[in-house]
C-alpha positions in Angstrom: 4.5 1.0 32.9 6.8 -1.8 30.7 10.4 -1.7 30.7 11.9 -3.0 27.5 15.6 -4.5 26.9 15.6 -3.8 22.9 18.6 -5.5 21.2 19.4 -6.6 17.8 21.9 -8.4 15.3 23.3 -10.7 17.8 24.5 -13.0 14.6 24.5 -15.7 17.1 26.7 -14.2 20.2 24.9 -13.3 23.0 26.6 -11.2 25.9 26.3 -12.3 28.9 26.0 -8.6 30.5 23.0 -8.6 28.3 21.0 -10.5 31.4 22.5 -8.0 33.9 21.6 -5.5 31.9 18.1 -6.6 31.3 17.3 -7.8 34.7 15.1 -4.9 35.7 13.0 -5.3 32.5 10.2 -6.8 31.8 10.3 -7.5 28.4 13.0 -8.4 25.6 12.7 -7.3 22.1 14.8 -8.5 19.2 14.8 -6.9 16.3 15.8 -9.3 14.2 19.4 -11.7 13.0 19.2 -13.5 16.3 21.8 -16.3 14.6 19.9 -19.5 16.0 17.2 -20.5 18.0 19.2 -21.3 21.0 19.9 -17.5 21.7 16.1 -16.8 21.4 15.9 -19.5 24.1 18.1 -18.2 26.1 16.7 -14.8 26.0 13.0 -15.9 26.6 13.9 -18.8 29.3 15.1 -15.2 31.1 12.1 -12.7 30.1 9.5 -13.0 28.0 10.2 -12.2 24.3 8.9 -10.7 21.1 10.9 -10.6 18.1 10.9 -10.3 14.2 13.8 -12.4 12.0 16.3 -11.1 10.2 18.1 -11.4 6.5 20.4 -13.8 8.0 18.1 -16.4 10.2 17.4 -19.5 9.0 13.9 -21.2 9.2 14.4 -22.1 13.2 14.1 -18.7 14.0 11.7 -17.5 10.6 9.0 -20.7 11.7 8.8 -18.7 15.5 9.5 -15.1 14.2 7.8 -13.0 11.6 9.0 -10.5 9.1 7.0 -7.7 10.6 5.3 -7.6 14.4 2.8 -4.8 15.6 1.6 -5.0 18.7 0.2 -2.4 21.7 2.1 -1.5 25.1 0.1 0.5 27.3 -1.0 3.0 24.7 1.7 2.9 22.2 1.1 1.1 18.6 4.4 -0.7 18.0 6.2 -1.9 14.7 8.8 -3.8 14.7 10.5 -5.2 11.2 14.5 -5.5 11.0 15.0 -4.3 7.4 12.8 -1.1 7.2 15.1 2.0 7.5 14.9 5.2 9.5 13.4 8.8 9.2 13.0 9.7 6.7 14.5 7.3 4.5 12.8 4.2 4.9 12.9 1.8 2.6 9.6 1.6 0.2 7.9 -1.4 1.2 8.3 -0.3 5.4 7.2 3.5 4.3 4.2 2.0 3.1 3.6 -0.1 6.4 4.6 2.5 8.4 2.1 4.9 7.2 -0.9 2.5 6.8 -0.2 1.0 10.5 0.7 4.4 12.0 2.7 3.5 15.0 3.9 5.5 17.6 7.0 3.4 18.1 8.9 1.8 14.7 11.6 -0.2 15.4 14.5 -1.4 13.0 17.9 -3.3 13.1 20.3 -4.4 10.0 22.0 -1.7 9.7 24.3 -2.4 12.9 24.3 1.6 13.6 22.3 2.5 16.4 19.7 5.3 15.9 17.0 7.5 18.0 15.2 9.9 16.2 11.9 11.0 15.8 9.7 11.3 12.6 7.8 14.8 12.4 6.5 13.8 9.3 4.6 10.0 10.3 4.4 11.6 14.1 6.5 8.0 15.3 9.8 7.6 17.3 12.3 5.3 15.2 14.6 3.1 17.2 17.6 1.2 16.0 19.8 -0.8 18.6 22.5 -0.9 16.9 24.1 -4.2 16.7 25.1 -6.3 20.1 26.9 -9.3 18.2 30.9 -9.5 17.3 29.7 -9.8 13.6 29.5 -6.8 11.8 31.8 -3.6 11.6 30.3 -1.5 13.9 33.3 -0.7 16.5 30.9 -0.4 19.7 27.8 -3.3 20.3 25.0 -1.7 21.5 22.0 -2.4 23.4 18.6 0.3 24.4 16.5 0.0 27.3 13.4 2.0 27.8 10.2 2.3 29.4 6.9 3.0 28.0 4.6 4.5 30.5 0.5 5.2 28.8 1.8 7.2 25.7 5.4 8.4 27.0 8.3 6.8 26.4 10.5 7.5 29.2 14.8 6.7 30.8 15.6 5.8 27.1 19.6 4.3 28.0 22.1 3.4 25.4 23.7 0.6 26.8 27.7 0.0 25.1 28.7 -3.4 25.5 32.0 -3.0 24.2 34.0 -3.7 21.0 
């Protein structure tokens, strides 16, 4: 059993409920516009931390970060990439990696709007954190926390931050 703290779009403000939060978890994933490479510091000096970059990071976070990250949990294929879309339009280049990796988890940012839904078609749960940084025009930041357990996914929680 993992328990995952999944956030994304920070834009280089980090919350600090985000720790609070997160404390029971035992991993952080960022999906992606961390900002700079002190707020992926701060998040891995507190758990340990995977993470793709975004459109907006520069080459501190793109030199520790890739554009795509897939990767097993328990039994669950993962995919993580920041611009990819959602069910079912994804954008071309992602539908492509989606259905040649075949994950059971896909995992997206960019769009600041958060998202859980699942993919009958690619049989794969799509997550979207929303956005937990003050940049952006989404109203509420948001955060997810989940746990994998073997195949399940389990106590999926929308976390609101606040505007």
């Amino acid at each position: 059993m993992t328990r995952i703290g999944l956030i994304s779009d920070t834009h280089g403000f980090l919350d600090e409920n985000v720790f609070k939060h997160f404390e029971q978890c035992d991993e952080i994933w960022h999906c992606g516009d961390f900002g700079n490479a002190a707020l992926a510091d701060q998040l891995q000096a507190f758990k340990p931390l995977r993470g793709v970059y975004g459109n907006i990071d520069g080459m501190d976070i793109r030199n520790r970060f890739g554009e795509v990250l897939t990767f097993h949990i328990d039994q669950v294929k993962v995919m993580m990439k920041h611009i990819g879309g959602y069910p079912p339009k994804y954008n071309p280049e992602t539908k492509k990696q989606v259905i040649a990796e075949k994950p059971q988890l896909f995992i997206s940012g960019h769009s600041h709007i958060l998202k859980i839904m699942y993919d009958d078609a690619l049989q794969c749960l799509h997550m979207n954190p929303g956005a937990a940084g003050k940049q952006g025009w989404q109203k509420v930041r948001t955060l997810i926390r989940f746990v994998i357990d073997g195949a399940a996914f389990k106590n999926c929680e929308v976390i609101e931050l606040g505007g």
